[in-house]
C-alpha positions in Angstrom: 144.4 -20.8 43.9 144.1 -16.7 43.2 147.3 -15.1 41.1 147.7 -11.8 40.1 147.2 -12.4 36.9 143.9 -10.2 36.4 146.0 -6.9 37.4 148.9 -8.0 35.4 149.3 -5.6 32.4 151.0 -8.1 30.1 149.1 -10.7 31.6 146.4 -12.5 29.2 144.0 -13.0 32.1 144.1 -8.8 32.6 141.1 -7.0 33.6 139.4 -10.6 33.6 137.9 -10.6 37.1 135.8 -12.8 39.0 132.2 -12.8 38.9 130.5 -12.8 42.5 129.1 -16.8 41.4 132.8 -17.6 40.7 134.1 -16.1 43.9 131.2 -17.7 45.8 131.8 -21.0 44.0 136.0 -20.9 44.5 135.3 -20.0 48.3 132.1 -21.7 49.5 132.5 -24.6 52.1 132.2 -27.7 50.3 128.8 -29.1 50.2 129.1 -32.4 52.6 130.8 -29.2 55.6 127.6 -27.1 55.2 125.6 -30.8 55.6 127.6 -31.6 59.0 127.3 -28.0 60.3 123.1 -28.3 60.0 123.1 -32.0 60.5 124.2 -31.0 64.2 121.9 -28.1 64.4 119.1 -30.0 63.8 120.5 -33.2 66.2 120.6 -30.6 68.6 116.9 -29.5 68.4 117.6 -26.4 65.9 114.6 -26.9 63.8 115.7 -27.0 60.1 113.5 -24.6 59.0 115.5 -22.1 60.8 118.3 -22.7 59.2 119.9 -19.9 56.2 122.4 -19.7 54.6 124.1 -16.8 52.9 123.8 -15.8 49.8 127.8 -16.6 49.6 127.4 -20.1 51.1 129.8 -19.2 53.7 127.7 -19.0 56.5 124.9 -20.9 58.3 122.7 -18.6 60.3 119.9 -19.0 62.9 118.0 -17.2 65.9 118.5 -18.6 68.9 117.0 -18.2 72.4 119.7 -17.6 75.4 118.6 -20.9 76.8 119.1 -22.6 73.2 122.6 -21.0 72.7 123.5 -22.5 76.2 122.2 -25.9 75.5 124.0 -25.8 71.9 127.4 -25.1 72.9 127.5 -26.4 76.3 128.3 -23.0 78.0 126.5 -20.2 80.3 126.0 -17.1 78.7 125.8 -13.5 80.7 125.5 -9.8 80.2 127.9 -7.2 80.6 128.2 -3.7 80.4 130.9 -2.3 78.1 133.3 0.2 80.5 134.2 2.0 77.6 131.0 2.2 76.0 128.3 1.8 78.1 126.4 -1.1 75.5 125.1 -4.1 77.1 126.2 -7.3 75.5 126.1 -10.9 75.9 129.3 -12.9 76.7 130.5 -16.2 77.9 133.5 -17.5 79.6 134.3 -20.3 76.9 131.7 -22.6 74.6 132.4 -26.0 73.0 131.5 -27.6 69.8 131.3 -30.9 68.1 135.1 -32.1 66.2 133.2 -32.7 63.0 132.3 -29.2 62.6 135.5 -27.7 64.2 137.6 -26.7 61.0 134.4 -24.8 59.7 133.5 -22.9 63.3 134.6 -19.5 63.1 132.8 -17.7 66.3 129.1 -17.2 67.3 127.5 -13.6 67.1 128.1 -12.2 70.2 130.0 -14.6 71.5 133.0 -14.7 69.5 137.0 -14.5 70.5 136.2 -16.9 73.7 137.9 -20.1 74.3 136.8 -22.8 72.4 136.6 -26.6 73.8 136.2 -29.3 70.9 134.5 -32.6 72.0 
């Protein structure tokens, strides 16, 4: 767990800050999470060689067609036209993903702050 410690004047740990590998490694998803996340890509036809992952091990990245995004996570996607902006973006109405990668799901580009079904 982080303290304060390393802004902390009469601290012995002051002005002793993290390096970017020590943040990575203290806030990376554990190994066997990242394994689940792309073990269900690839079940789900996501070749692995598409698969990246951030420098910071935090995220699991890929391209997608429309039709792949749809097929992945069980959902219809659309476009819409911003009313405030004008921009065209894509949307969906809610998408579902797999329990066993459901603590590590955070949102898919573009499609993010939707409701989410587990199954």
């Amino acid at each position: 767990m982080l303290n304060k410690s390393s802004s902390d004047p009469s601290s012995s740990n002051y002005a002793k800050h993290w390096t970017p590998a020590e943040v990575n490694a203290a806030f990376s998803p554990h190994h066997d999470t990242v394994q689940a996340v792309k073990e269900w890509l690839v079940s789900a036809g996501i070749a692995a060689e598409r698969l990246a992952q951030s420098t910071n091990k935090g995220w699991v990245s890929f391209h997608a067609t429309a039709k792949e995004a749809e097929n992945l996570l069980h959902t219809e996607l659309y476009e819409h036209e911003h009313v405030s902006n004008g921009r065209w973006a894509v949307g969906c109405d809610a998408y579902h993903v797999p329990k066993k990668v459901q603590e590590v799901w955070l949102c898919a580009s573009h499609i993010q702050s939707l409701p989410l079904t587990l199954y």
